[in-house]
HTML snippet that shows the backbone in 3Dmol.js (N, CA, C, O; Angstrom):
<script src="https://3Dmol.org/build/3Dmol-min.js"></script>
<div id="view" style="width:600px;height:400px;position:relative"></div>
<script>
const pdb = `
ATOM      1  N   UNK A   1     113.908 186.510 116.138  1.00  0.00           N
ATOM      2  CA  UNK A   1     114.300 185.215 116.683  1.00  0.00           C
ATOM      3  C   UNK A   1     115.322 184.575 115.736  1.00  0.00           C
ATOM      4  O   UNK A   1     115.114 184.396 114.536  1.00  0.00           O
ATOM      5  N   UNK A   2     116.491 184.235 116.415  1.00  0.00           N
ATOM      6  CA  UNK A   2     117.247 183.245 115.873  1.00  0.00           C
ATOM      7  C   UNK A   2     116.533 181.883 115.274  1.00  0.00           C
ATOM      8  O   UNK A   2     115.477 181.396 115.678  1.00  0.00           O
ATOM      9  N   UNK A   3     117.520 181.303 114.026  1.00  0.00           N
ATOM     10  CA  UNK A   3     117.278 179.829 113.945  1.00  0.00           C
ATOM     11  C   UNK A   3     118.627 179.387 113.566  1.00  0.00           C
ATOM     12  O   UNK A   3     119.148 179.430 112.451  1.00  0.00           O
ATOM     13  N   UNK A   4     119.162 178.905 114.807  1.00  0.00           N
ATOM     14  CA  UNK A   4     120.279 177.902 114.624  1.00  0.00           C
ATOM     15  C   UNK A   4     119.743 176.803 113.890  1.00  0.00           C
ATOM     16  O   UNK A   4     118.565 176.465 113.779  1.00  0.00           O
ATOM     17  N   UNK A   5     121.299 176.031 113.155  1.00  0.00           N
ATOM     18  CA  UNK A   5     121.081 174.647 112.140  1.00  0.00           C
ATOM     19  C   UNK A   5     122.708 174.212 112.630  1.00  0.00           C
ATOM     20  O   UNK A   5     123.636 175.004 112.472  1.00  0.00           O
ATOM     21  N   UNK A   6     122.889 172.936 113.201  1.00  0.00           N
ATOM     22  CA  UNK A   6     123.883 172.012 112.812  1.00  0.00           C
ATOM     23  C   UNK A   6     124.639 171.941 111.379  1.00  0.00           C
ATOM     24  O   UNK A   6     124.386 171.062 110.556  1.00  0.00           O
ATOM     25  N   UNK A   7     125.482 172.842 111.198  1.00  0.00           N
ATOM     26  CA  UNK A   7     126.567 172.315 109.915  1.00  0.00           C
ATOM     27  C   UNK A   7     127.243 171.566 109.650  1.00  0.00           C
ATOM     28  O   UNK A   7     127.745 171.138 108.610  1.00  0.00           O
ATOM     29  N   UNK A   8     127.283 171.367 110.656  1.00  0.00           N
ATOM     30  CA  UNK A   8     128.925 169.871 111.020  1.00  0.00           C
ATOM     31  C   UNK A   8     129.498 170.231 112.215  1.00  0.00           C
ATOM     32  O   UNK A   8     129.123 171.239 112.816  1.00  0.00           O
ATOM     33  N   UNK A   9     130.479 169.419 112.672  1.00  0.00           N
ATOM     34  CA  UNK A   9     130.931 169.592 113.818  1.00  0.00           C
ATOM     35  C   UNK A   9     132.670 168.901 113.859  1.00  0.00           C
ATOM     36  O   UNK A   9     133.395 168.531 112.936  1.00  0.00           O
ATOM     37  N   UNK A  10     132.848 168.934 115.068  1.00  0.00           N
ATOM     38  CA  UNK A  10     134.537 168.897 115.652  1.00  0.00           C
ATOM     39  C   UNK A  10     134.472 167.143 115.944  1.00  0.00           C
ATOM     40  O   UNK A  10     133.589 166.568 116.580  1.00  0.00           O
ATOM     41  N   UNK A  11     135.528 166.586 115.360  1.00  0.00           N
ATOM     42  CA  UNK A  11     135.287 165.131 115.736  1.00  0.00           C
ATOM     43  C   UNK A  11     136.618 164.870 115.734  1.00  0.00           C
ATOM     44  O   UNK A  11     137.426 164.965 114.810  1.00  0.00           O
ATOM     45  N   UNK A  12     136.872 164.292 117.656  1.00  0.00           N
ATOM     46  CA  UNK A  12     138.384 164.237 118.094  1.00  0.00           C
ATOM     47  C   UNK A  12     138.417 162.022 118.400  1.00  0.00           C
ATOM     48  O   UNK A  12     137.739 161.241 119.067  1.00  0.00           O
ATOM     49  N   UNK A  13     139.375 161.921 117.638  1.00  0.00           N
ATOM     50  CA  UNK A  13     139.630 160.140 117.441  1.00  0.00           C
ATOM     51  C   UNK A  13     140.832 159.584 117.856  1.00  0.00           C
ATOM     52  O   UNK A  13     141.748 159.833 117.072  1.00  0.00           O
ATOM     53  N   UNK A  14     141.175 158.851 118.916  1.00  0.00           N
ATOM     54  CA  UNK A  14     142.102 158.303 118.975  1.00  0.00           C
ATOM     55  C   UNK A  14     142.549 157.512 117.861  1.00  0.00           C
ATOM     56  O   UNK A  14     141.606 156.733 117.721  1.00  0.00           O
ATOM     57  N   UNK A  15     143.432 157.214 116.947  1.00  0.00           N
ATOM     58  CA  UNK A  15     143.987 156.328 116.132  1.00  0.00           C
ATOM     59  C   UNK A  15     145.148 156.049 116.169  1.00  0.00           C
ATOM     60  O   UNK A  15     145.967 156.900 115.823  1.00  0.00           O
ATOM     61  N   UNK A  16     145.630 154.571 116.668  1.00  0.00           N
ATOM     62  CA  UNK A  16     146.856 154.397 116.731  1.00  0.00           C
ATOM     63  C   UNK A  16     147.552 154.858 117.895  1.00  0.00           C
ATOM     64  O   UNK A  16     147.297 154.446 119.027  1.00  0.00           O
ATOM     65  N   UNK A  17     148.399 155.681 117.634  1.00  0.00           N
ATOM     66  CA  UNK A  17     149.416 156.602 119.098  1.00  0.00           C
ATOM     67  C   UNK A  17     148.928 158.391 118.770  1.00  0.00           C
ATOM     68  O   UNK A  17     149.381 159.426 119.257  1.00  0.00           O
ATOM     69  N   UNK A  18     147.773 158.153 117.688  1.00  0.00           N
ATOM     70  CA  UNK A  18     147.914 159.387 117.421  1.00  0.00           C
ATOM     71  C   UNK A  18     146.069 159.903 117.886  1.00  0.00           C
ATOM     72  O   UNK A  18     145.190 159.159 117.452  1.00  0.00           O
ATOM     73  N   UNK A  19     145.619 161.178 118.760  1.00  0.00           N
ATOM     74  CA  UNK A  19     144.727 162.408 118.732  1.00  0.00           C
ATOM     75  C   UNK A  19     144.376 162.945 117.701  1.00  0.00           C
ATOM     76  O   UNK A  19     145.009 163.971 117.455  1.00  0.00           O
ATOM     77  N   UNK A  20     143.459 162.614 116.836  1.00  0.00           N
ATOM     78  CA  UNK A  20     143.126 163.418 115.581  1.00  0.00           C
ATOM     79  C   UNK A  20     142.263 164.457 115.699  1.00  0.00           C
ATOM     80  O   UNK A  20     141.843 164.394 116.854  1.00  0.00           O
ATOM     81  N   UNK A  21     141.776 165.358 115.154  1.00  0.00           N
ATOM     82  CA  UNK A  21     140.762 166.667 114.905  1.00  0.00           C
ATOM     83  C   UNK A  21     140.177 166.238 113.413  1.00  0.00           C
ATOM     84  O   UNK A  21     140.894 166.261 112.412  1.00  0.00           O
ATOM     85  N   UNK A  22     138.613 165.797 113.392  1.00  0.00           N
ATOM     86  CA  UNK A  22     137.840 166.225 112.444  1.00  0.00           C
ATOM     87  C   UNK A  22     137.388 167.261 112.268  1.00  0.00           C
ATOM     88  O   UNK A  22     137.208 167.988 113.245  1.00  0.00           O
ATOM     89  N   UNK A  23     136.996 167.759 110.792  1.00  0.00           N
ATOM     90  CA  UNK A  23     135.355 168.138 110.616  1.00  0.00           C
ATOM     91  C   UNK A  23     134.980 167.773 109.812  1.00  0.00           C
ATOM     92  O   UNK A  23     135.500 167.682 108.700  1.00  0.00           O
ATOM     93  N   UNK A  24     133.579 167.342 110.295  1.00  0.00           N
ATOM     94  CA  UNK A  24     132.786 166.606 109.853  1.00  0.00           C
ATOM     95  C   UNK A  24     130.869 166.629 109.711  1.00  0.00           C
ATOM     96  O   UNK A  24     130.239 166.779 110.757  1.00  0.00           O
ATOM     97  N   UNK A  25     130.310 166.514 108.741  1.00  0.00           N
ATOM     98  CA  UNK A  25     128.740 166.355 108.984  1.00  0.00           C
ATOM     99  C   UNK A  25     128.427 166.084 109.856  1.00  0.00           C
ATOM    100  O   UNK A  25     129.166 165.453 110.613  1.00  0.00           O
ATOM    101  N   UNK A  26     126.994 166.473 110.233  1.00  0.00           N
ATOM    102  CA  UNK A  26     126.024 166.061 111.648  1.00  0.00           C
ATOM    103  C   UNK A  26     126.345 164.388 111.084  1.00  0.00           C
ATOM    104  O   UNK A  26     126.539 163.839 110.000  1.00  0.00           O
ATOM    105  N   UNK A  27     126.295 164.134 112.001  1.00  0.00           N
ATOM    106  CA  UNK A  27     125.423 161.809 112.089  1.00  0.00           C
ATOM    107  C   UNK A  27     126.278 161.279 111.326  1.00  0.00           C
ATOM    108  O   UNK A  27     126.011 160.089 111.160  1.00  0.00           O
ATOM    109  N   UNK A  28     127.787 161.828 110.422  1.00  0.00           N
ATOM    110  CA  UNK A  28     128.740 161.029 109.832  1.00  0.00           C
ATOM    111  C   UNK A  28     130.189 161.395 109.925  1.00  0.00           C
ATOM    112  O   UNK A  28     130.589 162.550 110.069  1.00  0.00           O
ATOM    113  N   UNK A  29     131.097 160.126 109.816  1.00  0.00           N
ATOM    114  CA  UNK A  29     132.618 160.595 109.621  1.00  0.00           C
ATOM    115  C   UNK A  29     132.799 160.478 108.133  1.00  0.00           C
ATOM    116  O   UNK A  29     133.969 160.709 107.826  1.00  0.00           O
ATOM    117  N   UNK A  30     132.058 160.206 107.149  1.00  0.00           N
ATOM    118  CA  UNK A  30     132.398 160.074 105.365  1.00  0.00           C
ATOM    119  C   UNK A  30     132.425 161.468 105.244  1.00  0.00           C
ATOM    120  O   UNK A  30     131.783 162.428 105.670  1.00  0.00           O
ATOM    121  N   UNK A  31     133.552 161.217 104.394  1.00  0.00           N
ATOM    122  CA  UNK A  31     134.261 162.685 104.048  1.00  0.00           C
ATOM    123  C   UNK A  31     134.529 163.722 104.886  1.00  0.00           C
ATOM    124  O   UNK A  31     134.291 164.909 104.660  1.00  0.00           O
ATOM    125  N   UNK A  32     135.077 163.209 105.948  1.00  0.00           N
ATOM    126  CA  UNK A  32     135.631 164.203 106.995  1.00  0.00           C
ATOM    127  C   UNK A  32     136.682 164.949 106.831  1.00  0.00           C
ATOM    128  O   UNK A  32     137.550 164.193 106.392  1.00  0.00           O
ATOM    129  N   UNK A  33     137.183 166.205 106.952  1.00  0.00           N
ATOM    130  CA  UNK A  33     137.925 166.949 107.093  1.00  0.00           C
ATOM    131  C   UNK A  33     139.217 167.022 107.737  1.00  0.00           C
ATOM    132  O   UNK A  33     139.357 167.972 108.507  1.00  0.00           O
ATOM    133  N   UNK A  34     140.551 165.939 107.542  1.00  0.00           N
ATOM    134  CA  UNK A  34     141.467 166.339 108.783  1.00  0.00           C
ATOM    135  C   UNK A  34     141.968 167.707 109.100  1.00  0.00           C
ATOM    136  O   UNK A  34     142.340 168.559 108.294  1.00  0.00           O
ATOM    137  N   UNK A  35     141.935 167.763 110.028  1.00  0.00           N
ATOM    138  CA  UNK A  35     142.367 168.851 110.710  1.00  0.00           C
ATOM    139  C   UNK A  35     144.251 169.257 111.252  1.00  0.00           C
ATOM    140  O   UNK A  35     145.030 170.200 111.105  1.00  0.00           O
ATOM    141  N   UNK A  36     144.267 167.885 111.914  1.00  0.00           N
ATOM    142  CA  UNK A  36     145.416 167.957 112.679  1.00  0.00           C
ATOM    143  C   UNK A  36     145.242 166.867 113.676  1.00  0.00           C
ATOM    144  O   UNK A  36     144.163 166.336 113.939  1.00  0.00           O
ATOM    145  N   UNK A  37     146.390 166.578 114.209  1.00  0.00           N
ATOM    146  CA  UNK A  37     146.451 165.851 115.082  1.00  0.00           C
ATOM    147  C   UNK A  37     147.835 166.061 116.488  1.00  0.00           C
ATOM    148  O   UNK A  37     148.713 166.923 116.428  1.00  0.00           O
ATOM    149  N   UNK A  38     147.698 165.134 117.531  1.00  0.00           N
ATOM    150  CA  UNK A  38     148.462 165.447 118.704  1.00  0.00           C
ATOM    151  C   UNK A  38     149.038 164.146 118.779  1.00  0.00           C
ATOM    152  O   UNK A  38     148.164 163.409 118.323  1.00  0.00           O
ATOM    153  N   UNK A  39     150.238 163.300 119.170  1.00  0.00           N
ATOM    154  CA  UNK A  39     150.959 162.468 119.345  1.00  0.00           C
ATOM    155  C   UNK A  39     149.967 161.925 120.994  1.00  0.00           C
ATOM    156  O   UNK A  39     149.924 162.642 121.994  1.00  0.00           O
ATOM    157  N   UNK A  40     149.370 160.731 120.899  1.00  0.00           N
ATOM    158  CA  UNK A  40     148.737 160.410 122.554  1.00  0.00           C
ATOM    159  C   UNK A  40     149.939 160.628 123.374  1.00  0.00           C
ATOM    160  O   UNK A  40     149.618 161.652 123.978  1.00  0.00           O
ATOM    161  N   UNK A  41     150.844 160.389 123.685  1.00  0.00           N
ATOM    162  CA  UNK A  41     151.759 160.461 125.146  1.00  0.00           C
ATOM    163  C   UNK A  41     151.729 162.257 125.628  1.00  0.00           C
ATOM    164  O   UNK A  41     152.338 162.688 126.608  1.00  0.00           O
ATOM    165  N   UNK A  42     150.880 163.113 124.686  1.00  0.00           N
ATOM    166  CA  UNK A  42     151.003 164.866 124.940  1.00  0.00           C
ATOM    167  C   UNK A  42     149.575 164.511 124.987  1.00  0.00           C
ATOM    168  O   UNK A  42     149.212 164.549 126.163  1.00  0.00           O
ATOM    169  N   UNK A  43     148.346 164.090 123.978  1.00  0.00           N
ATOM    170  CA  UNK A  43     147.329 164.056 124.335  1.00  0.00           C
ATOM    171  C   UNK A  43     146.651 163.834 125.894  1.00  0.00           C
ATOM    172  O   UNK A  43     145.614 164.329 126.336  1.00  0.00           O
ATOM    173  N   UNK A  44     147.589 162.937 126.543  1.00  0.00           N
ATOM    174  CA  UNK A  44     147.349 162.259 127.984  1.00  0.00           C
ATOM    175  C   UNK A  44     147.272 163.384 128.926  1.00  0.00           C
ATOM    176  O   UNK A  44     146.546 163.106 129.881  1.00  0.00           O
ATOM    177  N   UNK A  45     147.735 164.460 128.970  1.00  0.00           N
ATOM    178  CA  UNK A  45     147.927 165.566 129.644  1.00  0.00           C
ATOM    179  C   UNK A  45     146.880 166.447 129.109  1.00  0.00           C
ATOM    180  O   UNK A  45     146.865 167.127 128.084  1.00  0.00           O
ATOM    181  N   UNK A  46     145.879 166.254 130.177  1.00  0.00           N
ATOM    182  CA  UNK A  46     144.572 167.528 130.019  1.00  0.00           C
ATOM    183  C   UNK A  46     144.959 168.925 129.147  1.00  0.00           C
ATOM    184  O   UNK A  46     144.514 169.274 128.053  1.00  0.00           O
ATOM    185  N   UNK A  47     145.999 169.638 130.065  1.00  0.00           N
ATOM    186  CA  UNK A  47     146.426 171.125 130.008  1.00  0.00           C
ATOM    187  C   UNK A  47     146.185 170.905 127.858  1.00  0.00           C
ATOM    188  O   UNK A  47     145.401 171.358 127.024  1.00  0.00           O
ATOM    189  N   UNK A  48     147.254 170.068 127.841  1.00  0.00           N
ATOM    190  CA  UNK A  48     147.785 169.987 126.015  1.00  0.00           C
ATOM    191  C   UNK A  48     146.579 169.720 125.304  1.00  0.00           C
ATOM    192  O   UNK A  48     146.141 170.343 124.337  1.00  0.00           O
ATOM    193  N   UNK A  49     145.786 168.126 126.230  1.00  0.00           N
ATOM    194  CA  UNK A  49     144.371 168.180 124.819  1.00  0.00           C
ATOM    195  C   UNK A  49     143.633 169.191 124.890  1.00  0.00           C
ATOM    196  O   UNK A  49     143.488 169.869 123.873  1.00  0.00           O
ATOM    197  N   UNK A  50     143.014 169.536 126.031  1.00  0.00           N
ATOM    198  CA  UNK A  50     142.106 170.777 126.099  1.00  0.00           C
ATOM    199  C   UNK A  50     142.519 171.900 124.495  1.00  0.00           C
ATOM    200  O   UNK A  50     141.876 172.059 123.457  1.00  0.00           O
ATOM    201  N   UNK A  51     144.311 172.682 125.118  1.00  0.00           N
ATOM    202  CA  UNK A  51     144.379 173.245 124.361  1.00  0.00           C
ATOM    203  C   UNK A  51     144.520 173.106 122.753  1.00  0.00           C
ATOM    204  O   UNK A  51     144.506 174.173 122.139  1.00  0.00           O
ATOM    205  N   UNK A  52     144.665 171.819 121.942  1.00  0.00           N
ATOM    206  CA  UNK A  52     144.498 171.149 121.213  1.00  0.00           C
ATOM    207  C   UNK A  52     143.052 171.785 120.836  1.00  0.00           C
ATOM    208  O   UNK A  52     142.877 172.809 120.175  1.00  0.00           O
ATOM    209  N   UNK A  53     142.228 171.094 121.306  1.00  0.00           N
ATOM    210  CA  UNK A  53     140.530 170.856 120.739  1.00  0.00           C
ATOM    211  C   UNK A  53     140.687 172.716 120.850  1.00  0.00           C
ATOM    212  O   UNK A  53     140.394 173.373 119.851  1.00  0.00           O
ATOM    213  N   UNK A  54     141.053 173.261 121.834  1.00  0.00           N
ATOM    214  CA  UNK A  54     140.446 174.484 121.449  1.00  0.00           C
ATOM    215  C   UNK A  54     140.934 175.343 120.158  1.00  0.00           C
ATOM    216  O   UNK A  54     140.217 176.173 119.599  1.00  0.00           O
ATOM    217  N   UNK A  55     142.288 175.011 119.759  1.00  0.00           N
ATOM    218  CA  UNK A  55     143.032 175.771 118.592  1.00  0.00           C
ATOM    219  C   UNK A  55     142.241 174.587 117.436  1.00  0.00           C
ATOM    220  O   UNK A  55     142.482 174.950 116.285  1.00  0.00           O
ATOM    221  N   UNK A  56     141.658 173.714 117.464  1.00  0.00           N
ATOM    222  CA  UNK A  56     140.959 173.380 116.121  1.00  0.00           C
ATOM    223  C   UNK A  56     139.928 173.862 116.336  1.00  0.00           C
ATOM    224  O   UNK A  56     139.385 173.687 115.245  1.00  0.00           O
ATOM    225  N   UNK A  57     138.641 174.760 117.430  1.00  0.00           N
ATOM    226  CA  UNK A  57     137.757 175.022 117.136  1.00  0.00           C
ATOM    227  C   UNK A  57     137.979 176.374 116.728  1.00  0.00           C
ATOM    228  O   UNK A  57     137.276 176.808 115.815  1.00  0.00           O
ATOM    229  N   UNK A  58     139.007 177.256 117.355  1.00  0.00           N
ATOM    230  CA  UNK A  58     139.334 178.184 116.344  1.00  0.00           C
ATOM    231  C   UNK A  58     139.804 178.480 115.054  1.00  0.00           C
ATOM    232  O   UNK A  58     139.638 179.486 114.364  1.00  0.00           O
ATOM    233  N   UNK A  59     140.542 177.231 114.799  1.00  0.00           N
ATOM    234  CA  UNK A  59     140.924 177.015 113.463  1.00  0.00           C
ATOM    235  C   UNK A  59     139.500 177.206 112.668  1.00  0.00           C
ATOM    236  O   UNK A  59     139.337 178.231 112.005  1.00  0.00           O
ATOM    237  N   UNK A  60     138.578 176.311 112.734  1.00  0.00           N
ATOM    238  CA  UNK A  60     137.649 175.934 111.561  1.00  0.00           C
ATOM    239  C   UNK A  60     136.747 176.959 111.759  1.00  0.00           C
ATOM    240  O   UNK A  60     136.216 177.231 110.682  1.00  0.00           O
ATOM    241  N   UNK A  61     136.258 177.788 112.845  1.00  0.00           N
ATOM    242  CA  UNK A  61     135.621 178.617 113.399  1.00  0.00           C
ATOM    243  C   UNK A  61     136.057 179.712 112.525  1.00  0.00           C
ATOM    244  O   UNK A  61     135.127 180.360 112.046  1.00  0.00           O
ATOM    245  N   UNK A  62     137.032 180.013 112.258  1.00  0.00           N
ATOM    246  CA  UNK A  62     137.828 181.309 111.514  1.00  0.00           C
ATOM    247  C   UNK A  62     137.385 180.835 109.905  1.00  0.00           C
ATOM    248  O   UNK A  62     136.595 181.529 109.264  1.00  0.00           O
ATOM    249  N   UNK A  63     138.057 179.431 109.268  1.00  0.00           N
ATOM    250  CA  UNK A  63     137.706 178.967 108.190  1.00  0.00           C
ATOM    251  C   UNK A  63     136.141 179.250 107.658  1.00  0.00           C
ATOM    252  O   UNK A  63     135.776 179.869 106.658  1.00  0.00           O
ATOM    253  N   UNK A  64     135.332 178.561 108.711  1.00  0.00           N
ATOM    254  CA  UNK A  64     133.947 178.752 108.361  1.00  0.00           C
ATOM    255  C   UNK A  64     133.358 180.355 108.231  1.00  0.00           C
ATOM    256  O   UNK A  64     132.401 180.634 107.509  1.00  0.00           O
ATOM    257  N   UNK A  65     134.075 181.327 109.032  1.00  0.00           N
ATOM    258  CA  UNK A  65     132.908 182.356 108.932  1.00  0.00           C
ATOM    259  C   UNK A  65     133.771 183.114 107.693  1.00  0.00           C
ATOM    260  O   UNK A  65     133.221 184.105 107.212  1.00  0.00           O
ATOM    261  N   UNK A  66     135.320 182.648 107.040  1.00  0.00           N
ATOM    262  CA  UNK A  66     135.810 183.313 105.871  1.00  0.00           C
ATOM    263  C   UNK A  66     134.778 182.848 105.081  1.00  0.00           C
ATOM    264  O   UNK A  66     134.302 183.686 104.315  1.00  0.00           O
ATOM    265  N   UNK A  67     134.085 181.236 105.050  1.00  0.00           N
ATOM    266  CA  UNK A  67     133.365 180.963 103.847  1.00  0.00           C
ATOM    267  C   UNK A  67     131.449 181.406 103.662  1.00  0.00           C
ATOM    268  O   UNK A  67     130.661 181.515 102.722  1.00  0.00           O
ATOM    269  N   UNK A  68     131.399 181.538 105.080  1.00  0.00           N
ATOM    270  CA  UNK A  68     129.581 182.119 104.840  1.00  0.00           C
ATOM    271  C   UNK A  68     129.437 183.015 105.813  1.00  0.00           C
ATOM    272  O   UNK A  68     128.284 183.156 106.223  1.00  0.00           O
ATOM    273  N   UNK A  69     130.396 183.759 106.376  1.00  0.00           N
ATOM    274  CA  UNK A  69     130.289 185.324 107.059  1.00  0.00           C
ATOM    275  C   UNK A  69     130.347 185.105 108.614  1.00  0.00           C
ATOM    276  O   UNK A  69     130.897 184.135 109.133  1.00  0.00           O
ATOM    277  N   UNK A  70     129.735 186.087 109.278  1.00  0.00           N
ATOM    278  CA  UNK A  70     129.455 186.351 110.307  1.00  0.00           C
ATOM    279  C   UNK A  70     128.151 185.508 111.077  1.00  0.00           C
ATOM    280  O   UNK A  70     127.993 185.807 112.261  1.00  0.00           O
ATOM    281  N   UNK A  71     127.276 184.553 110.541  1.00  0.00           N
ATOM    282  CA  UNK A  71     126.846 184.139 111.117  1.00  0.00           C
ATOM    283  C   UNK A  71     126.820 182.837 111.789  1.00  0.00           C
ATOM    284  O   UNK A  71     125.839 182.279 112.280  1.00  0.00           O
ATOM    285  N   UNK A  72     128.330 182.331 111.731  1.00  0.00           N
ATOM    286  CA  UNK A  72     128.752 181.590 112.286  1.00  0.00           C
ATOM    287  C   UNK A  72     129.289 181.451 113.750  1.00  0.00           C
ATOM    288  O   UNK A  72     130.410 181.916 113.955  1.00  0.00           O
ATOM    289  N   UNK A  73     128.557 180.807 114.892  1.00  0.00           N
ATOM    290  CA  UNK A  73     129.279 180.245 116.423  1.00  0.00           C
ATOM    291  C   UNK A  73     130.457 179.372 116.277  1.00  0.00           C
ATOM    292  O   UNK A  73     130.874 178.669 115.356  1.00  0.00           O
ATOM    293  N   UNK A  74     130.826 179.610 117.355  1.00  0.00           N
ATOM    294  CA  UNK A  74     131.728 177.986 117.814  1.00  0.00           C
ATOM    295  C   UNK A  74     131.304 177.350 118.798  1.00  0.00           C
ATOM    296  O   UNK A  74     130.279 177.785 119.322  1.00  0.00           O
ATOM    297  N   UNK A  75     131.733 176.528 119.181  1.00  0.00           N
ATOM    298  CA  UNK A  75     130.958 175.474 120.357  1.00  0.00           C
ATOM    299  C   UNK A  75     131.064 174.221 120.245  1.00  0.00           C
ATOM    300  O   UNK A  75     131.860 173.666 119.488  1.00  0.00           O
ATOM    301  N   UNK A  76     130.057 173.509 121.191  1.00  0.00           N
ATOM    302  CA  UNK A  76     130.042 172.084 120.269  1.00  0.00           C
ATOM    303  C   UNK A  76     128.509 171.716 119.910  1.00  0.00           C
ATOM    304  O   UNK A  76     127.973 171.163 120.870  1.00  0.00           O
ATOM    305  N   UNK A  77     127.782 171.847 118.960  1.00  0.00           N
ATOM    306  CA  UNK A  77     128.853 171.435 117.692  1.00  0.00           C
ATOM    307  C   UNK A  77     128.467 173.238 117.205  1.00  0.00           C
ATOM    308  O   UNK A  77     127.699 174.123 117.584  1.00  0.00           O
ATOM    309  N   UNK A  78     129.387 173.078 116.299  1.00  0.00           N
ATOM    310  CA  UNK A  78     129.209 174.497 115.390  1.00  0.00           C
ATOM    311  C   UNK A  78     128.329 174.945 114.561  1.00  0.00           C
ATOM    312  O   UNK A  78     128.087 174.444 113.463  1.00  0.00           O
ATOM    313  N   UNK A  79     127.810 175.894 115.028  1.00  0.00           N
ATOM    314  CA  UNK A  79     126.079 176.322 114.350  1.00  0.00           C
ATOM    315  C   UNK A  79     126.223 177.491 113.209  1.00  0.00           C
ATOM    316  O   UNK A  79     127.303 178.080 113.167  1.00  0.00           O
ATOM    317  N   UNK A  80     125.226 177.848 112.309  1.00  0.00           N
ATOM    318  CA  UNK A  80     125.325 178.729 111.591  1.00  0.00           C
ATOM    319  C   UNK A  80     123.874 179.267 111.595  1.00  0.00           C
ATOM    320  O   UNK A  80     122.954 178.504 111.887  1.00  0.00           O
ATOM    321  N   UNK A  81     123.645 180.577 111.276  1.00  0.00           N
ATOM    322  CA  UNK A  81     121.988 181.323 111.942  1.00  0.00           C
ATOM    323  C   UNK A  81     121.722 180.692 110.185  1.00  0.00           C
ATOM    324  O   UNK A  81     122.638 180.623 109.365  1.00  0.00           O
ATOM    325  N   UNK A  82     120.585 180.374 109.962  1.00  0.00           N
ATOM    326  CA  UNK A  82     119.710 179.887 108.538  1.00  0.00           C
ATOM    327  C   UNK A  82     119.416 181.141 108.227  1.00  0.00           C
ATOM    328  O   UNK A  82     118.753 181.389 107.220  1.00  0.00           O
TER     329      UNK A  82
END
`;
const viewer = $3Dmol.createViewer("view");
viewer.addModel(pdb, "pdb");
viewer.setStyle({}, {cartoon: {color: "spectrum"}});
viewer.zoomTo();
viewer.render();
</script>
């Protein structure tokens, strides 16, 4: 039997004119991770955010399993087997 655990997760913020990409702890934004961000007038268009959120969950998805292997998912939020 698996045991998934919450590591942190993907946290997307409007600020300003700008779409941001966290990562970040379960239950906080202190000390969050920027990622990247999208200009809102491209964010507004599904097709672009969709693909947005999905190239940061591959981004950190790739990052995370360079730093503790293969037992890392993606999803929301991003799990690691204990």
């Amino acid at each position: 039997m698996t045991d998934l655990r919450e590591v942190g997760r993907l946290a997307f913020r409007k600020e300003g004119n700008m779409y941001r990409a966290y990562y970040t702890l379960p239950g906080t934004m202190e000390g969050a991770l920027y990622l990247g961000e999208l200009h809102l007038s491209v964010a507004d268009n599904d097709d672009a955010r969709k693909a947005f959120i999905k190239l940061m969950r591959e981004v950190i998805s790739k990052v995370l399993k360079e730093i503790v292997g293969d037992g890392v998912t993606s999803g929301e939020p991003i799990i690691k087997e204990k």
